[in-house]
C-alpha positions in Angstrom: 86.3 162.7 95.6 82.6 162.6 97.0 80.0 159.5 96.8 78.4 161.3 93.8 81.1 161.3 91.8 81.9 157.9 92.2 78.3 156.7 91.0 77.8 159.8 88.5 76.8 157.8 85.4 75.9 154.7 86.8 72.9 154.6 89.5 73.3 150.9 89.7 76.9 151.6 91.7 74.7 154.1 93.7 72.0 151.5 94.5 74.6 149.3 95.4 76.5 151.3 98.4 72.6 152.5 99.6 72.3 149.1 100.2 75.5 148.0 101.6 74.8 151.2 103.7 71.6 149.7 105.0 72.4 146.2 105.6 75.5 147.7 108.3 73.0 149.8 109.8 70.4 146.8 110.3 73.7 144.5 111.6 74.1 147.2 113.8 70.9 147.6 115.4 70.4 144.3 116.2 74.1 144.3 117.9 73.1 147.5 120.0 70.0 146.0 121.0 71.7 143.2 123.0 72.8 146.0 125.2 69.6 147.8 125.4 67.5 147.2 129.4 64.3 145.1 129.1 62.3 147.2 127.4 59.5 145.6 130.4 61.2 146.6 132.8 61.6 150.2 131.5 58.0 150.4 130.6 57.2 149.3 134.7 59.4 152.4 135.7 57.8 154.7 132.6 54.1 153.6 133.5 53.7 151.7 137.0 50.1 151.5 137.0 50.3 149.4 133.9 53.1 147.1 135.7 50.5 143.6 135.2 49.9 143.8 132.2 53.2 144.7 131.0 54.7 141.5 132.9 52.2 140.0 131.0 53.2 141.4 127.7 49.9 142.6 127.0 50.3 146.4 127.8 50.4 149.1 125.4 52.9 150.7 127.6 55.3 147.9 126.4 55.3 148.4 123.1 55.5 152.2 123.2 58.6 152.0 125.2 60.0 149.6 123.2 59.3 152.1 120.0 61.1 154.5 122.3 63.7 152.6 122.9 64.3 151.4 119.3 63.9 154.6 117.7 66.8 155.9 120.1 68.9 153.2 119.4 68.5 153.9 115.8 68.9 157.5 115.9 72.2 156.8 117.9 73.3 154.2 115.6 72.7 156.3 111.9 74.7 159.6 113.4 77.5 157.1 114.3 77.7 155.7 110.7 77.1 159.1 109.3 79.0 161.3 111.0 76.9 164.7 111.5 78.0 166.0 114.7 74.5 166.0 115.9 73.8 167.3 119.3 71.8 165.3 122.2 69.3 167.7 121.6 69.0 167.4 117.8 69.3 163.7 117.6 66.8 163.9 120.7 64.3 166.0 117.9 65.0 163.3 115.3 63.3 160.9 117.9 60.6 163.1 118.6 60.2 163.5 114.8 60.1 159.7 114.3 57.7 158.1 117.0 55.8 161.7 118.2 52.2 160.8 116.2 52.4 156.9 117.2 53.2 157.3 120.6 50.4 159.8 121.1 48.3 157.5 119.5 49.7 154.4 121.3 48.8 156.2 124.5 45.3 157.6 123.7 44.4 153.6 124.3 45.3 153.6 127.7 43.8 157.0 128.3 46.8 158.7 129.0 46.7 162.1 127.3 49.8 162.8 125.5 51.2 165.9 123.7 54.6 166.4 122.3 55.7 167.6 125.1 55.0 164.7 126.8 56.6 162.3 124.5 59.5 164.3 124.7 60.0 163.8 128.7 59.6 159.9 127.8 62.5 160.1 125.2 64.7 162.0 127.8 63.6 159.9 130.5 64.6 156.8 128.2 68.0 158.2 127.2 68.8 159.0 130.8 68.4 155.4 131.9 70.6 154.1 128.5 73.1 156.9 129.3 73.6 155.2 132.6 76.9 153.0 132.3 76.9 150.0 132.8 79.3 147.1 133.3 79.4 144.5 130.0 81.2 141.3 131.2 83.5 140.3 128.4 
């Protein structure tokens, strides 16, 4: 029996699971983001020369890593609750899709010229350091 059966007839039922469906995927988000580095001190490895002003929470570097960062974590997070079998490479496109025009954007400001391609070595760059493991103390 599929989800669309269950709610054929009543969209109110349907309305209801979407949102029981988002509400897990927000709890879960802000539980994976415990475990997620400092996004400052990722953004001082990603962009060193803007290392001041990100300790000082003022660079734009910052909050492009952190949309990054975020944007991994909930690409990651909806192909766990919908199983899809997605590939590092595809959920590594989703990304792209997601953030690609922002972070181009983001990073016109600090006259960094950015293409695609570019963003694309941040995201793996990113998902290399959060594919490190690490020890959680229980």
């Amino acid at each position: 029996m599929s989800l669309f059966t269950i709610v054929e007839g009543d969209a109110s039922k349907l309305v209801s699971v979407m949102q029981a469906i988002v509400t897990d995927v927000d709890k879960g988000l802000v539980y994976a983001a415990k475990y997620l580095p400092d996004a400052a001190a990722l953004a001082e490895l990603l962009f060193p020369a803007q290392a001041a002003a990100i300790a000082a929470g003022t660079s734009v570097a910052l909050n492009v890593t952190s949309l990054i960062q975020n944007a991994v974590a909930e690409v990651e997070q909806k192909s766990a609750l919908i199983p899809s079998n997605l590939t590092g490479d595809q959920k590594s496109a989703d990304v792209l899709q997601i953030i690609s025009t922002t972070v181009i954007s983001e990073l016109a400001t600090l006259k960094i010229t950015a293409n695609t391609a570019y963003v694309q070595s941040l995201i793996d760059a990113i998902c290399a350091i959060l594919n490190i493991p690490s020890t959680v103390a229980a």
